[in-house]
LUMNUZA-776687 format. One record per residue (C-alpha): z, x, y negated. Coordinates in steps of 0.02 Angstrom, whole numbers, plus 50000, padded with zeros to 5 digits. Each point is the difference from the previous one (the first is absolute). Layout:
[atom [Z,X,Y]]
...
END
This chain:
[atom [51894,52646,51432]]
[atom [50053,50127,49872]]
[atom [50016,50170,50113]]
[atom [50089,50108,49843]]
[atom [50169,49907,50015]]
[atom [49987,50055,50210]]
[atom [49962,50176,49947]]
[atom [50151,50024,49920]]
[atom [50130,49913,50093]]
[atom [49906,50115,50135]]
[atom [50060,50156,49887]]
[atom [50168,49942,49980]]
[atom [50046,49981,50156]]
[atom [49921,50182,50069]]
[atom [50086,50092,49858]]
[atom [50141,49903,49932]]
[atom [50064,49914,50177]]
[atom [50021,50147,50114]]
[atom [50132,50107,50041]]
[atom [50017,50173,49897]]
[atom [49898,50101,50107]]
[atom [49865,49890,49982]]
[atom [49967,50012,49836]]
[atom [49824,50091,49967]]
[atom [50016,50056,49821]]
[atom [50060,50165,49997]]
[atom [50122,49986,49864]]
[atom [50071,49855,50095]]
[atom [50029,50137,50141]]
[atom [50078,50120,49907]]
[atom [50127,49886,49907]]
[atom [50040,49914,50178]]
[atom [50048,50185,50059]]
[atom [50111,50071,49853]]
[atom [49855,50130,49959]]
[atom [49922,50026,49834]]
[atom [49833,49899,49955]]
[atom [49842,50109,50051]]
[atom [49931,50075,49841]]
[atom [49819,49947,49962]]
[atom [49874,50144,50016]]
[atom [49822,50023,49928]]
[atom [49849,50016,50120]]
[atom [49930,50167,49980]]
[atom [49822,49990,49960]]
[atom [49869,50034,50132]]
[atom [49900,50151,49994]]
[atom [49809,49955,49940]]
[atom [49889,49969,50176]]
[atom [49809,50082,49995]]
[atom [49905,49820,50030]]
[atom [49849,49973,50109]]
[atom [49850,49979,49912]]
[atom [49938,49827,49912]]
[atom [49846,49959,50122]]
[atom [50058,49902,50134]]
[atom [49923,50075,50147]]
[atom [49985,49914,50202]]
[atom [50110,50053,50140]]
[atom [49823,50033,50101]]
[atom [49844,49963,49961]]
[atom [49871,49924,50112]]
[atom [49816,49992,49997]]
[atom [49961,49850,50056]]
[atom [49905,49846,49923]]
[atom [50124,49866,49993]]
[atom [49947,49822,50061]]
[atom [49944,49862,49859]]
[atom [49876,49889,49970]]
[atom [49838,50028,49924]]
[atom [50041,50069,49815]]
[atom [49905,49897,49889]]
[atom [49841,50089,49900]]
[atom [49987,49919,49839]]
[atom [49803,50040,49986]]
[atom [49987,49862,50172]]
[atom [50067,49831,49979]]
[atom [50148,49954,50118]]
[atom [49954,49940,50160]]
[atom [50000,49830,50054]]
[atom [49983,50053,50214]]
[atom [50157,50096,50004]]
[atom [49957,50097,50185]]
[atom [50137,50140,49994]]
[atom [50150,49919,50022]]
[atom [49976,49925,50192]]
[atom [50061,49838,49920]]
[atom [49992,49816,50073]]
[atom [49873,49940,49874]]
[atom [50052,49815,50076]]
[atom [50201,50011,49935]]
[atom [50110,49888,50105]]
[atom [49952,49811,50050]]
[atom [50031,49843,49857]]
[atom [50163,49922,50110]]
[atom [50079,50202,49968]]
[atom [49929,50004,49821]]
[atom [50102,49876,49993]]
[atom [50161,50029,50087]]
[atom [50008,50177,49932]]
[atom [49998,49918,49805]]
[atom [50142,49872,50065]]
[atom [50095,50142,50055]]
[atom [49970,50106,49873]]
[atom [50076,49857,49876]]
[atom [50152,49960,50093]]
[atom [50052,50218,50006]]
[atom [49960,49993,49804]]
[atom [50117,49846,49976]]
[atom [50131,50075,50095]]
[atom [50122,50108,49872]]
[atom [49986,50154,50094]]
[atom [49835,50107,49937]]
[atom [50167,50105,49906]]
[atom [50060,50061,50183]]
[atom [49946,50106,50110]]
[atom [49907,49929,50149]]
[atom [50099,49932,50122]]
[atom [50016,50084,50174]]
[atom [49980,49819,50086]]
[atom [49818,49978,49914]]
[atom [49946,50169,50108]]
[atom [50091,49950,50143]]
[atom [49923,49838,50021]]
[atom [49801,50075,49963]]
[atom [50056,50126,50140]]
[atom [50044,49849,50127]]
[atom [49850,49899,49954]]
[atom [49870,50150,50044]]
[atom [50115,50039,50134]]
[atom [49979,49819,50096]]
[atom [49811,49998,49921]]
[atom [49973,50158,50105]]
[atom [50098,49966,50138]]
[atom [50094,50178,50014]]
[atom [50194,49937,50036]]
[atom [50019,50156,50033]]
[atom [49946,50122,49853]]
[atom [50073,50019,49821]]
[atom [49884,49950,49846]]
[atom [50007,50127,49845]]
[atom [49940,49917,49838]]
[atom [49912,50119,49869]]
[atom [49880,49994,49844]]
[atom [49856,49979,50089]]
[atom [49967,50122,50159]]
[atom [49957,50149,49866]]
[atom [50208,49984,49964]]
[atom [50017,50009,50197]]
[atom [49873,50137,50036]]
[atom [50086,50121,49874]]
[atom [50219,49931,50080]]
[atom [49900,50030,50185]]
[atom [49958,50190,49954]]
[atom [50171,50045,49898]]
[atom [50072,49924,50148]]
[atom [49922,50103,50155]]
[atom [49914,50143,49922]]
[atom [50094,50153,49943]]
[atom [49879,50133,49922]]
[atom [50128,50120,49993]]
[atom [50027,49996,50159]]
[atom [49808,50031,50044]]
[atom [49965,49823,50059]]
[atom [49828,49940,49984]]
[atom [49878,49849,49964]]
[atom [49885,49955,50119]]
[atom [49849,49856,49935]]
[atom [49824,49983,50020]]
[atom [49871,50052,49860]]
[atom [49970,49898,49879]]
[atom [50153,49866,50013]]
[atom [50099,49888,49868]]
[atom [50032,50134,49846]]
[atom [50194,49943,49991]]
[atom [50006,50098,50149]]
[atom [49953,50169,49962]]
[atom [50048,49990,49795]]
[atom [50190,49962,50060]]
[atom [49988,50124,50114]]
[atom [49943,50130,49900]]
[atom [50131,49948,49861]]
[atom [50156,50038,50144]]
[atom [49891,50157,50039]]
[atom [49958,49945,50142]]
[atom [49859,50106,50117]]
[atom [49867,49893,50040]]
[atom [49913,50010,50164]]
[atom [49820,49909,50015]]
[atom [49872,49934,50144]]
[atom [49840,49986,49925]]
[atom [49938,49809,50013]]
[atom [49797,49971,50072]]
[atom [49892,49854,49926]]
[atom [49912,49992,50162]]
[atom [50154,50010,50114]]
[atom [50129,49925,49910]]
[atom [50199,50057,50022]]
[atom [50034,50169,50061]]
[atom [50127,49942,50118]]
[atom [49999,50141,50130]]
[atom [49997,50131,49849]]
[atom [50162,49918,49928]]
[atom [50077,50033,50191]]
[atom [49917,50152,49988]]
[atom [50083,50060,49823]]
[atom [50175,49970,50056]]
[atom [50116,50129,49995]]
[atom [50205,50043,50002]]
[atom [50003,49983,49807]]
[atom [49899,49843,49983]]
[atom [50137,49877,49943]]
[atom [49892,49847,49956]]
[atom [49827,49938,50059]]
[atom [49916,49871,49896]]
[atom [49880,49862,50092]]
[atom [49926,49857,49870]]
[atom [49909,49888,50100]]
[atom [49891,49922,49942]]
[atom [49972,50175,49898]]
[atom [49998,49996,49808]]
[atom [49873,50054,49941]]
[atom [49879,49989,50139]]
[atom [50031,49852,50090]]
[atom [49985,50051,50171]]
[atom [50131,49920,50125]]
[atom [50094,50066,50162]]
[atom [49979,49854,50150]]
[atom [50153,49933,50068]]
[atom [49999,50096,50162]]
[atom [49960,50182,49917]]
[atom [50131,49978,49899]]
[atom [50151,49965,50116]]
[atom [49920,50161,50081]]
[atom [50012,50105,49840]]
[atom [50162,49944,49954]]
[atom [50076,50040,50196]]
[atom [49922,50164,49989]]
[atom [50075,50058,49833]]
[atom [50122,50130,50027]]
[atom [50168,49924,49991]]
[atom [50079,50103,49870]]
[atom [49867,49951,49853]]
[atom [50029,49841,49897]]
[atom [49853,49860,50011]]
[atom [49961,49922,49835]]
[atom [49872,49860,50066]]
[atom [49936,49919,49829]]
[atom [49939,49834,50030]]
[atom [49953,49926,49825]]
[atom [49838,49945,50053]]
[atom [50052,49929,50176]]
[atom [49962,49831,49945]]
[atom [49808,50021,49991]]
[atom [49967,50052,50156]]
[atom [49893,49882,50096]]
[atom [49937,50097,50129]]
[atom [50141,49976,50126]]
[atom [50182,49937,49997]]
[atom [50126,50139,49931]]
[atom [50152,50056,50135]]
[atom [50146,49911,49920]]
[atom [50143,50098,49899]]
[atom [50123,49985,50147]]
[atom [49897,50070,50102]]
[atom [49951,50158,49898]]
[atom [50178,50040,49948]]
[atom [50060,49981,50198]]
[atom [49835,50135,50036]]
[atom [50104,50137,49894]]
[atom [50159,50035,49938]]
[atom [49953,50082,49845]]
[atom [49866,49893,49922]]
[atom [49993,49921,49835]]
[atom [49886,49855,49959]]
[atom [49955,49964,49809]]
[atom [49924,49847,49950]]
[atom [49960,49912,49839]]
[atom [50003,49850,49905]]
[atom [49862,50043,49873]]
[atom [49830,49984,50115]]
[atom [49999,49865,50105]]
[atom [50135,49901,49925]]
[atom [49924,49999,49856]]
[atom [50167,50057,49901]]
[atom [49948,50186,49917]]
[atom [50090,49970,49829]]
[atom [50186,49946,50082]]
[atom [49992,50193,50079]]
[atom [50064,49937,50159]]
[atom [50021,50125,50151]]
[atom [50091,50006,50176]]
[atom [50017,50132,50138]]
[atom [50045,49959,50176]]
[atom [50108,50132,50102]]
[atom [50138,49989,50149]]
[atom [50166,49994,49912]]
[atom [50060,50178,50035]]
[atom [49844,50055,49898]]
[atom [50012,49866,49859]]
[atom [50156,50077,49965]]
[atom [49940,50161,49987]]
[atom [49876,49921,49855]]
[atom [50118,49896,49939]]
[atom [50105,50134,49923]]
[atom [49817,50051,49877]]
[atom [49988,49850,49933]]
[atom [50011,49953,49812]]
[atom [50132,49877,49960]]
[atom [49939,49830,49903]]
[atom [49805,50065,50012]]
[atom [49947,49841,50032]]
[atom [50021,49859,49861]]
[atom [50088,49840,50025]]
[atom [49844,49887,49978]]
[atom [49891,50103,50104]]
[atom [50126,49988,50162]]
[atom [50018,49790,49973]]
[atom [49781,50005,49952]]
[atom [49986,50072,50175]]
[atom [50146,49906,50111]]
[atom [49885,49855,49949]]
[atom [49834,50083,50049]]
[atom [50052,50047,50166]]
[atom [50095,49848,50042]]
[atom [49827,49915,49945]]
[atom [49896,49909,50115]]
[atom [49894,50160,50089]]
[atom [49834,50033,49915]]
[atom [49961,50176,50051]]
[atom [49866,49945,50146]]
[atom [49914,49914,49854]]
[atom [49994,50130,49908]]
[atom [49957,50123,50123]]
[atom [49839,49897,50094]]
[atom [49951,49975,49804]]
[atom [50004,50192,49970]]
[atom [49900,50017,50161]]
[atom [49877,49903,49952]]
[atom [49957,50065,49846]]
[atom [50042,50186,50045]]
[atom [49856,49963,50160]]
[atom [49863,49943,49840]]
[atom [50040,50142,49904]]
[atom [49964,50128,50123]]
[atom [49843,49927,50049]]
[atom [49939,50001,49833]]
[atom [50043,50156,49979]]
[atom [49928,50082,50150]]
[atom [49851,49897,49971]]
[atom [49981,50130,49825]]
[atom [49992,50130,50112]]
[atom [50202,50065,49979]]
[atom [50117,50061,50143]]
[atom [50147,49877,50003]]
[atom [50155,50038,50117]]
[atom [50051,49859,50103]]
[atom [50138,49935,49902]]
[atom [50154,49874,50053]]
[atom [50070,50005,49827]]
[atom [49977,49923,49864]]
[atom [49887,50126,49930]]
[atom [49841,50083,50054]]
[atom [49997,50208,50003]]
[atom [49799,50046,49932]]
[atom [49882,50135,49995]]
[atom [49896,49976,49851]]
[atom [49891,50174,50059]]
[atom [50033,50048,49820]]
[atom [50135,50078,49870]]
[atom [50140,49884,50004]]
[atom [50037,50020,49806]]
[atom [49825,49929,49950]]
[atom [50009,49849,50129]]
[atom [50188,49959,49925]]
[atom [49947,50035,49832]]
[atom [49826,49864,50036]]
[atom [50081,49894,50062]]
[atom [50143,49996,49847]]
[atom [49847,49966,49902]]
[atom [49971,49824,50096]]
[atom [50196,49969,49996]]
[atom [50033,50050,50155]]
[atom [50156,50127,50039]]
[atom [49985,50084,50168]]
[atom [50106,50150,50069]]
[atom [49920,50174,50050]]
[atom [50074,50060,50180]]
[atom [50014,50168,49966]]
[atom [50029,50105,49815]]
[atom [49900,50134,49997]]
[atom [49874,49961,50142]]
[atom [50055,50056,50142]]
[atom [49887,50078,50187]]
[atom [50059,49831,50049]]
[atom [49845,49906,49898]]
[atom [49994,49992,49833]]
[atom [49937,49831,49966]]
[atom [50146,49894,50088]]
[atom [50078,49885,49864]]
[atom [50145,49858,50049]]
[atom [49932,49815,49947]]
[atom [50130,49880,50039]]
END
């Protein structure tokens, strides 16, 4: 269809068709009245402006160390155990290998990688986790991976200028604390114990009129340690009403120790609770950048209004529709995990090391020694691992992360 030819029949009918008055030229109007034509004028030329200087400068600047992988040393090779990313080493099972590659075929085919993607392809990702999870009654929000949702969550609920505050234990998942200190957002902190595991009476304890949002990651990233089923629907009862819940469940599907309370049931404990979860441990699906949060709807809509239109790709929404309408494979994965998680701390214990009980997919260590020079020998045998805590902290300076 040539689109020119509409154009200007368009124009001729807006300028040529109308009545007199609705003629937009201004000579048009003046002819149409009886009045002289407007005389042309020149612009007068704009006074010089002083310009800002040339070097680009932040809006604020934060001190923070900003969450990556392992930067690469070129004096070590690169490693061939990558143990710093909390991966699934195992990827997803041959019959989804599969599946996912058919899929990914048919969206390529299609002639729509020039559009936008479509609001139907998030809709229907949202209603398969929906049914998968079994919460009829709570919204699903879509985002680039949880980090996307951690940073919509605090922009959402947490207004620094207002004084509100950010409650989490100490050390958590980075993305927490680096967005927060980007929005300028005080950080309040409960010191975590390798010997006693999550603070939860200090995060009760912490609590005050300005704290807006209270972050719980259970199991916790970086250490591992996990909240039981029962202590947890106490916690989350006892929470003052007023703060926001972020309950950050990425590594839910490793735990083996006990059956986790069901969604439902969490979001119908409190009123004001988000859940985040993740597509990129258990499932297997890191590089599609696949996250969801679970909220009651008057919440969701609350988030809703943060989020970043089109952040999620076309092929990434259809790569996961077909993941999660798979055949399950998580328990799999999860008693596999357990297995080898139970060997590795043995072995390691049997070297003499403190290992936290873990039900992640990772192991929290404490090499007795400078963190930097167990990293940097273990680089040497190809190995990357992740140091807890940059500097060394009173907490124990020889915890590294090995996933």
């Amino acid at each position: 269809m040539r689109v020119a030819p509409l154009f200007a029949a368009a124009h001729r009918r807006l300028c040529l068709g109308g009545a007199p008055s609705q003629r937009n030229h201004p000579a048009e109007q003046a002819d149409a009245a009886g009045l002289p034509p407007p005389q042309a004028t020149q612009p007068s030329s704009p006074s010089p402006m002083p310009m800002p200087a040339a070097t680009p400068r932040a809006r604020r600047t934060v001190a923070m160390r900003p969450y990556a992988p392992a930067p690469p040393d070129e004096a070590l090779p690169p490693p061939r155990v990558v143990l710093d990313s909390n991966e699934n080493p195992c990827g997803v099972p041959a019959s989804l290998v599969t599946a996912l590659a058919q899929s990914c075929a048919q969206h390529l085919a299609l002639p729509g990688l020039h559009r936008y993607p479509a609001q139907d392809a998030e809709r229907q990702l949202r209603e398969a986790l929906r049914l998968r999870l079994d919460v009829a009654g709570a919204e699903v929000l879509l985002g680039s991976g949880s980090t996307q949702l951690i940073d919509v969550l605090l922009r959402a609920f947490v207004d620094p200028g207002a004084g509100e505050r950010l409650l989490l234990l100490d050390p958590s998942f980075m993305a927490f604390g680096n967005f927060a200190r980007q929005q300028g957002i005080a950080i309040d902190t409960v010191a975590w114990s390798p010997h006693h595991g999550l603070n939860l009476p200090g995060l009760l304890a912490t609590v005050t009129p300005q704290t807006q949002m209270l972050i719980l990651i259970n199991p916790n990233n970086p250490t591992g340690d996990h909240v039981p089923a029962a202590a947890l629907r106490a916690f989350l009862a006892a929470v003052p009403a007023h703060v926001v819940v972020v309950l950050d469940q990425a590594y839910v599907e490793y735990v083996t120790d006990e059956i986790e309370p069901p969604c439902a049931e969490l979001l119908d404990l409190r009123e004001n609770l988000v859940i985040l979860r993740t597509l990129s441990k258990a499932w297997g699906l890191s590089g599609l950048r696949l996250g969801y949060a679970l909220a009651r709807p008057a919440l969701a809509a609350l988030i809703r209004q943060q989020l970043t239109p089109y952040s999620l790709t076309s092929l990434s929404l259809a790569l996961g529709l077909t993941a999660v309408q798979h055949p399950p494979y998580l328990a799999e994965v999860g008693a596999r995990n357990g297995a080898a998680r139970a060997q590795m701390r043995a072995a390691l214990v049997d070297l003499g090391f403190f290992v936290v009980p873990s039900q992640a997919n990772f192991l929290c260590v404490d090499f007795r020694r400078d963190p930097a020079q167990v990293e940097r020998a273990l680089r040497r045998c190809e190995i990357s691992i992740r140091p807890l805590f940059e500097p060394p902290g009173p907490k124990g300076p020889g915890f590294l992360e090995a996933t």
